[in-house]
C-alpha positions in Angstrom: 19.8 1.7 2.1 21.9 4.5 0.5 20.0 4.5 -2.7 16.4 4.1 -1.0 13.5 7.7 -1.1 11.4 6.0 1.7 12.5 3.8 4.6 10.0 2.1 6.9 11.5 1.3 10.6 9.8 -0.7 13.1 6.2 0.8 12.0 3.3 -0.2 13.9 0.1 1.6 14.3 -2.5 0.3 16.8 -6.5 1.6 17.6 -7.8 1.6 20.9 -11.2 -0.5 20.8 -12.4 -0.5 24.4 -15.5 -0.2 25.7 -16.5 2.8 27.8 -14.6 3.6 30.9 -17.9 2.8 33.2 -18.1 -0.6 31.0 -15.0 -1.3 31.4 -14.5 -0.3 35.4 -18.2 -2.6 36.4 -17.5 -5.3 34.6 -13.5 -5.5 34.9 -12.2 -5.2 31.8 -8.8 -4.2 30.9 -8.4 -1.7 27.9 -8.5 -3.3 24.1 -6.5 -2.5 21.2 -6.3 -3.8 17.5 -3.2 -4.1 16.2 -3.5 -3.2 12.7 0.4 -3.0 11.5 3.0 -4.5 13.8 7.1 -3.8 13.7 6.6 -3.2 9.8 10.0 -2.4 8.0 11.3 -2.2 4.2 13.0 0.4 2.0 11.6 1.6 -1.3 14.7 2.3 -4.1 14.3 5.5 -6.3 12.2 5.3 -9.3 11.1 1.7 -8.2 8.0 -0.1 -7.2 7.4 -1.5 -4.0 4.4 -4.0 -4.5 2.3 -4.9 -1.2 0.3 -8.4 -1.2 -2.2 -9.8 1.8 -5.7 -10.7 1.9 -7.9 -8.2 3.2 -7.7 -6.7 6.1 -3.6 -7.6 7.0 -3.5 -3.4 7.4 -2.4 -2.3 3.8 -4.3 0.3 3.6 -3.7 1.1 7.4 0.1 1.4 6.4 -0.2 3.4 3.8 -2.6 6.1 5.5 0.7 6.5 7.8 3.2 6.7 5.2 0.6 9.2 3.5 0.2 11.0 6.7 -3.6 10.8 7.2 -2.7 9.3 10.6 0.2 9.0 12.8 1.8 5.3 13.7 1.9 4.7 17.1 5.9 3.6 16.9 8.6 3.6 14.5 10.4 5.5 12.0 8.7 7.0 8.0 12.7 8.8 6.3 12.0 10.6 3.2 15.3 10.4 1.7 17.0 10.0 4.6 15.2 12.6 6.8 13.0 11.5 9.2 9.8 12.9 8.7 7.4 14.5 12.0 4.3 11.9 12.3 3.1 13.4 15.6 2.8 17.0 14.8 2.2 19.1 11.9 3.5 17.7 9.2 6.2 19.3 6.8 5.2 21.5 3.8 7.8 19.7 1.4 7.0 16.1 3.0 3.7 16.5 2.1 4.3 18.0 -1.3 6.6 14.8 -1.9 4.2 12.3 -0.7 0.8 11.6 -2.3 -1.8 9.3 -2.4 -4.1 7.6 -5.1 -7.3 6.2 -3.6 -8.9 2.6 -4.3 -12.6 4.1 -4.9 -12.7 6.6 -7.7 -16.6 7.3 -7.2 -15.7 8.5 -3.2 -12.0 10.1 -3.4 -13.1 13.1 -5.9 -15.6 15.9 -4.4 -18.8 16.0 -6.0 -19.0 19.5 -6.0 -15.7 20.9 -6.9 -15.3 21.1 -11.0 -12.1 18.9 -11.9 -10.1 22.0 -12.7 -10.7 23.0 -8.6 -10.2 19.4 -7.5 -6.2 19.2 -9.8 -5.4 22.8 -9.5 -6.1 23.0 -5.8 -2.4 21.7 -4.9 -1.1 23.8 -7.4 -2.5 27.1 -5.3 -2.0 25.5 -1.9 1.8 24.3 -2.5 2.4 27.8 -4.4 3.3 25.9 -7.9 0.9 28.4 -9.7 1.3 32.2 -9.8 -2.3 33.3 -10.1 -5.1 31.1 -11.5 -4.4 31.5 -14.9 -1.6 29.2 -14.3 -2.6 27.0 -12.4 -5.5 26.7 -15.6 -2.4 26.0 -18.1 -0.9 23.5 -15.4 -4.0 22.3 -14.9 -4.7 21.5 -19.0 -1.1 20.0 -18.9 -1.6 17.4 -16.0 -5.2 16.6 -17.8 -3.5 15.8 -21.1 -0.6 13.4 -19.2 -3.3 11.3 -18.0 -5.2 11.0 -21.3 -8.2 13.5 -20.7 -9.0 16.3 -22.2 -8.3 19.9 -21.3 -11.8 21.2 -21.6 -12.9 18.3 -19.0 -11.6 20.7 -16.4 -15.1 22.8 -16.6 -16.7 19.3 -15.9 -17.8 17.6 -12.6 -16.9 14.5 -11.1 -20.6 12.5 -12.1 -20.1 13.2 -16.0 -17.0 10.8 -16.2 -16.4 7.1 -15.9 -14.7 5.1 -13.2 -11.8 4.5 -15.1 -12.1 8.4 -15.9 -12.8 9.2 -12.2 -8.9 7.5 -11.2 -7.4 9.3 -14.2 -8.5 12.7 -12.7 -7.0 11.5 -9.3 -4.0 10.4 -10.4 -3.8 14.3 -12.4 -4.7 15.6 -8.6 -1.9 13.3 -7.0 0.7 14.5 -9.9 0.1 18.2 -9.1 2.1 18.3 -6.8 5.1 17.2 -8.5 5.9 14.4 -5.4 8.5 11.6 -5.7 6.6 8.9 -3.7 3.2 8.0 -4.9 1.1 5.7 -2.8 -1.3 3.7 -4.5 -4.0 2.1 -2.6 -5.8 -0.9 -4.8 -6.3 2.0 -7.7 -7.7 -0.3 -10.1 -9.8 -2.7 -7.8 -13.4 -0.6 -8.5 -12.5 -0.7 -12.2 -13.7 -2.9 -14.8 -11.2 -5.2 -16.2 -11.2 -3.8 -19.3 -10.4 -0.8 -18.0 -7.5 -1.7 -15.3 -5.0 -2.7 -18.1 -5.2 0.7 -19.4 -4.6 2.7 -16.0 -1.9 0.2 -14.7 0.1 1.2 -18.2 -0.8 4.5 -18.2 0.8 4.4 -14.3 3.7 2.9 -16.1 4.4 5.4 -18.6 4.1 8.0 -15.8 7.1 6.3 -13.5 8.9 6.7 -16.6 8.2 10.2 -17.4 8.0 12.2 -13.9 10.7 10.0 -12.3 8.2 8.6 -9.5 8.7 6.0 -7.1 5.8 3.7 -6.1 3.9 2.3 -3.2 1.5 0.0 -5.1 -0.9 -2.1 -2.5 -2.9 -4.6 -4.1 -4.4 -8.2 -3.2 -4.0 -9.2 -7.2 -1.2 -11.0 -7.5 -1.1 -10.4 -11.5 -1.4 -7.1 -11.3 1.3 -6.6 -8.6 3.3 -8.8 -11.2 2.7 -6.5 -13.8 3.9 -3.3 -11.7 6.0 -4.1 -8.9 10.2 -4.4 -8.7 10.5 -5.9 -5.1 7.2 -7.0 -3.2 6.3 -7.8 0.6 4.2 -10.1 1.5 1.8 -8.9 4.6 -0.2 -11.1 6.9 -1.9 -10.2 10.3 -0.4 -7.0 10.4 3.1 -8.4 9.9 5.7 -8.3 6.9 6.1 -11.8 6.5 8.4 -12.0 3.5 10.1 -8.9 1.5 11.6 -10.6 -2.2 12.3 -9.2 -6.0 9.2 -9.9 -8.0 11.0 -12.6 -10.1 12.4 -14.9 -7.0 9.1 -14.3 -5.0 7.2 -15.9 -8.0 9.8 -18.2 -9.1 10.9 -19.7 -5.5 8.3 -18.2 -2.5 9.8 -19.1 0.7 7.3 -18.6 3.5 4.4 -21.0 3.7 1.7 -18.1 3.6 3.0 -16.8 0.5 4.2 -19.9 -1.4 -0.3 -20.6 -0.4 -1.2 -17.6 -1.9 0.4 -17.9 -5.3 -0.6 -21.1 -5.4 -4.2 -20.4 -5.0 -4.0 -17.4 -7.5 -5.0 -18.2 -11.0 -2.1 -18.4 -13.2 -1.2 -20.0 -17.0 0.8 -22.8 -14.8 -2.5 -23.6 -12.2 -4.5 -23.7 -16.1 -6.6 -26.8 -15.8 -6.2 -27.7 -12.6 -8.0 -27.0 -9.3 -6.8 -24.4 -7.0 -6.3 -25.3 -3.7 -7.8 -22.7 -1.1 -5.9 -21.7 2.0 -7.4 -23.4 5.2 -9.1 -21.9 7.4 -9.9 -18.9 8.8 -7.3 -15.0 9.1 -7.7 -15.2 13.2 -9.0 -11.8 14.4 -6.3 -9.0 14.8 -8.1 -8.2 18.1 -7.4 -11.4 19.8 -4.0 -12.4 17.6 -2.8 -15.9 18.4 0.6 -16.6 20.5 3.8 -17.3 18.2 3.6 -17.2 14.2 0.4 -15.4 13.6 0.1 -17.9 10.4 0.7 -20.6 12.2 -3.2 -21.7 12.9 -3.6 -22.0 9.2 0.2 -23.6 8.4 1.0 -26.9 6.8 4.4 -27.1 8.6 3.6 -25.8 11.6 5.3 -27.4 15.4 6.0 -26.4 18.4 7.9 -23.8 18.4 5.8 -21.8 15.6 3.1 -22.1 18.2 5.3 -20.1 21.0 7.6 -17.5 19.4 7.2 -14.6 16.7 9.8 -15.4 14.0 11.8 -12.2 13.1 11.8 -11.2 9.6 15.4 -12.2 8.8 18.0 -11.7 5.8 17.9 -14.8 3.3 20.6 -15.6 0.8 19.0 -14.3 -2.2 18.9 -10.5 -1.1 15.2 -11.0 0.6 14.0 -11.4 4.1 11.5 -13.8 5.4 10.0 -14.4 8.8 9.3 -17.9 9.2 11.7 -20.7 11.9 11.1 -23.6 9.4 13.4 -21.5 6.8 15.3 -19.6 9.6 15.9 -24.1 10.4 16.6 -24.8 6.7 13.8 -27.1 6.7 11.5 -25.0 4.1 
């Protein structure tokens, strides 16, 4: 896409689980990996959000960690406006400058012994944004006030603030260095509710104001609702369905997704009884053959059983990987 900042081709990322080569040699055993993101693609438009849905443990987090550059996929493609970006080596100075990463846990992602003006100035002094350290103290004052703190909180330490206090400083630290993508992991998941509303706006009026584009992985569907532009759907490691927010929510095509906004608690499910998806996510170390939803499908057949659908083009602008709507049958 012409107008995307990030593209995501073919992305997989897998971790070797086997035993011990002596283990493994006695008893027979073949090497074992977990598949934790499998032939993942999309494209993320300037100054947009990309929302990313799935229960736990479909390898959002694992997926952003690559994108982020805290580990390298083990195939596929990561363009930074249209320049591919090194994911086996060291990565570029201006890559990583332009990507940054808000964590889910507030209370584990700031160090307890740095003061919060170390922990936001740091990428000021490391990226060379600051002259000397009395500017990056002004810059530092600045980023404090955008995110609705104060600047004499810079002398504190992480234990004298809040959660929802605690996300604001690392969203200060993430802002530092002036990026363009902003991954953000869950961010408002260890918050109280009362609190959440306030960072998802305050995330908002940020976008707005710096020009940021967004990675925003969540498993609430309101709030990816609330935030997102366009939003995939993972499951088992797969992109499943990729769909603007309003035509994911108005008319869901795949059979995974139309289950989990179903289940979600919503004004229209007021009153009624939600119906849980059936069984079990199969393990990602032993995947099943064909559809990997298809153990837990209400329109499963034969052919789901034996072949992985592609994730293919729809009419409405989106893609969805299931054969009953590649059929027309959905």
């Amino acid at each position: 896409m012409s107008d995307a900042l990030i593209t995501i081709a073919g992305l997989s990322r897998r971790f070797d689980v086997s035993k011990p080569l002596v283990a493994r040699v006695l008893r027979g055993t073949p090497k074992q990996y977990l598949h934790a993101v499998q032939d993942v693609s999309f494209s993320v438009k300037e100054r947009k959000t990309f929302g990313l849905v799935g229960e736990s443990g479909c390898g959002k987090s694992t997926l952003a960690r690559c994108l982020a550059g805290l580990m390298a996929p083990s195939a596929g493609q990561i363009l930074l406006d249209g320049r591919t970006l090194n994911l086996t080596g060291i990565p570029d100075p201006s890559a990583r400058r332009a990507i940054q990463m808000v964590f889910q846990d507030p209370y584990a992602s700031l160090n307890p012994r740095w003061s919060i003006g170390e922990t936001v100035g740091d990428p000021l002094l490391s990226f060379g944004l600051a002259a000397d350290r009395a500017e990056m103290r002004t810059q530092v004052a600045n980023l404090l006030s955008d995110v609705g703190l104060s600047p004499e909180d810079a002398n504190k330490y992480p234990h004298e603030f809040s959660g929802g206090q605690r996300q604001r400083i690392a969203i200060a630290r993430a802002l530092a260095s002036r990026p363009a993508f902003l991954i953000c992991d869950e961010p408002t998941s260890a918050l109280d509710v009362s609190v959440q509303a306030h960072i998802l706006n305050l995330m908002r009026d940020l976008q707005q104001e710096h020009g940021l584009t967004y990675l925003f992985i969540s498993h609430n569907l309101a709030v990816v609702d609330h935030m997102a532009d366009e939003i995939g759907v993972m499951y088992l490691g797969r992109l499943v369905e990729r769909q603007s927010k309003t035509r994911l929510f108005a008319s869901p095509r795949h059979p995974y997704t139309q289950l989990l906004i179903e289940a979600a608690p919503s004004r229209r499910n007021l009153g009624r009884e939600s119906a849980p998806l059936a069984g079990e996510t199969p393990s990602p170390l032993a995947p099943p053959p064909g559809c990997p939803f298809h153990t837990r499908c209400p329109l499963v057949d034969s052919r789901c059983r034996n072949e992985v659908p592609a994730l293919l083009p729809i009419n409405d602008g989106g893609a969805v990987a299931c054969h009953r709507v590649d059929e027309g049958k959905s």
